[in-house]
C-alpha positions as a printed Julia matrix, in Angstrom:
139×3 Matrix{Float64}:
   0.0     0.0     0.0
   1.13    3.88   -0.33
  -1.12    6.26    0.56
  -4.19    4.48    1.45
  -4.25    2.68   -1.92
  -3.6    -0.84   -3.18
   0.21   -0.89   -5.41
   1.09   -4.35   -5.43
  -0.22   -8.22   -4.13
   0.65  -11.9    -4.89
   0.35  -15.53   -3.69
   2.95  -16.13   -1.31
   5.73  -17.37   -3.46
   6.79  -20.91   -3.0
   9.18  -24.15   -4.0
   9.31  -27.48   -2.78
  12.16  -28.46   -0.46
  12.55  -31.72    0.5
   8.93  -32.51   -0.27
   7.34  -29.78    1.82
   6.14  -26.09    0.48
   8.52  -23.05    1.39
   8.71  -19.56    1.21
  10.79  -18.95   -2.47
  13.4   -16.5     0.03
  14.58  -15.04   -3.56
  11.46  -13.88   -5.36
  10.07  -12.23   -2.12
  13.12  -10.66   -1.29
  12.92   -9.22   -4.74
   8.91   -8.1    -4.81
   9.63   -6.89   -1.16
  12.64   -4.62   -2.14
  10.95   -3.27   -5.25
   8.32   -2.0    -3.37
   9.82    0.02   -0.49
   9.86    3.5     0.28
  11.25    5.35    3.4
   8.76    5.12    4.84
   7.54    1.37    4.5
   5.97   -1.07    7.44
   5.52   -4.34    7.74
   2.18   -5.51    9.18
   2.32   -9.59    9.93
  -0.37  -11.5    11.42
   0.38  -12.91   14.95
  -0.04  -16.39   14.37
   0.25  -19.15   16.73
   0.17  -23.11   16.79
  -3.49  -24.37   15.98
  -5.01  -26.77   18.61
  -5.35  -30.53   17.05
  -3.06  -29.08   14.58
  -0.07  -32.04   13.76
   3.46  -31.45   14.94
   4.58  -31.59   11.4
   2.17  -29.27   10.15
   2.95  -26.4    12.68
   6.58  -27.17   12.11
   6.07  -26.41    8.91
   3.62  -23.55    9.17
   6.34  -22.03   11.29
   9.03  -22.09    9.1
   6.97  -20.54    6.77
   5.96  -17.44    9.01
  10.01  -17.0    10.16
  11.19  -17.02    6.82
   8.5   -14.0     6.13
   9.22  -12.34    9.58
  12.92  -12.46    8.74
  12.58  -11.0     5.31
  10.63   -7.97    6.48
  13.36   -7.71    9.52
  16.02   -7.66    7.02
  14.79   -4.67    5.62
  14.92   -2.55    8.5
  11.56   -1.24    8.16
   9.52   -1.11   11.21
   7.54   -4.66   11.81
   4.61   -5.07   13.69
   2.31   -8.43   14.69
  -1.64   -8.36   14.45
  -3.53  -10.72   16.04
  -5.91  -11.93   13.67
  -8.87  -11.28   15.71
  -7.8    -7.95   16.4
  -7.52   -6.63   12.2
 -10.64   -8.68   11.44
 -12.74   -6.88   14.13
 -11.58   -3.97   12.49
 -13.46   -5.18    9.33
 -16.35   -6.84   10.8
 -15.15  -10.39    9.4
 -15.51  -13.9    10.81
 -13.77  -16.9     9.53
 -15.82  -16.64    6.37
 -13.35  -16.87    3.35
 -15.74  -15.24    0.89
 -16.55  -12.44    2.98
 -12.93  -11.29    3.58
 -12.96  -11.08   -0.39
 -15.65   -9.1    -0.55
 -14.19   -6.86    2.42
 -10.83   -6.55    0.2
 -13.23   -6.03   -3.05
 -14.92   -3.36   -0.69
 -11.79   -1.27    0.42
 -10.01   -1.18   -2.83
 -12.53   -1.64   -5.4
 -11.35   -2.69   -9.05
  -7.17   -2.25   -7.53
  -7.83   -5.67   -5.9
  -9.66   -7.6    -8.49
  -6.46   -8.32  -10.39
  -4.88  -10.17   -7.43
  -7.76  -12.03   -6.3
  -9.53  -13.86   -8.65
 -11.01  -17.19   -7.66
 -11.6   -17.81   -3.67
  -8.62  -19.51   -3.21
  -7.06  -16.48   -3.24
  -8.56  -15.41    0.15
  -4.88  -15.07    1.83
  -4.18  -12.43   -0.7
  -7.41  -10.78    0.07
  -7.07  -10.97    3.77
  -3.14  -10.02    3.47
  -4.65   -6.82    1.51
  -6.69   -5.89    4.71
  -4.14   -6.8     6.83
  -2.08   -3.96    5.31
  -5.47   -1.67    4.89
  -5.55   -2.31    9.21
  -1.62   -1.37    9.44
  -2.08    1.72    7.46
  -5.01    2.99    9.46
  -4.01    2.09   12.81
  -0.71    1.78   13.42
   0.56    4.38   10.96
């Protein structure tokens, strides 16, 4: 985002190491550096081990989240955590995957169509807000 509006989203970028999904370090270094200014912050979502959630599954989900944490770190931009519950009551959203895409559709009108497409891409939407909740209330 820069100034309130929408510049850039994608699908977290990925490759497959040793089997498993992980964070392509490379390409998002790259999309993250292209897109800084001076005055740039990083809004992540607090995230946290799910219950009934399988030790290899939260392993994995956390390696994903570090590598991401330790990108925008890298940077040394300012980095903040948002607990999920926290930015969605900001929005008015539940757990609902389609309504989070409408909320993005909402906030940033035809800027956001491009990015999310199909409801699968509900992480992009929600990352969208996510930055939409950084800019208004932690800026």
């Amino acid at each position: 985002m820069r100034d309130g509006r929408l510049i850039d989203a994608m699908r977290m970028p990925t490759v497959v190491v040793r089997g498993k999904p992980a964070v392509d370090g490379s390409v998002l270094h790259d999309w993250m550096y292209g897109h800084l200014d001076g005055g740039a912050l990083f809004v992540l979502e607090h995230v946290h081990a799910m219950p009934r959630q399988g030790v290899s599954s939260s392993f994995q989900f956390g390696r994903m989240f570090g590598a991401v944490e330790a990108l925008a770190i890298a940077t040394g931009r300012r980095v903040e955590h948002v607990t999920p519950s926290v930015w969605k009551k900001a929005f008015h959203l539940t757990t609902d995957k389609q309504a989070s895409i409408d909320a993005a559709r909402l906030r940033f009108g035809d800027e956001v169509s491009k990015y999310v497409k199909i409801k699968k891409d509900e992480g992009v939407a929600e990352a969208c807000l996510l930055a939409a909740y950084g800019h208004d209330h932690l800026l």
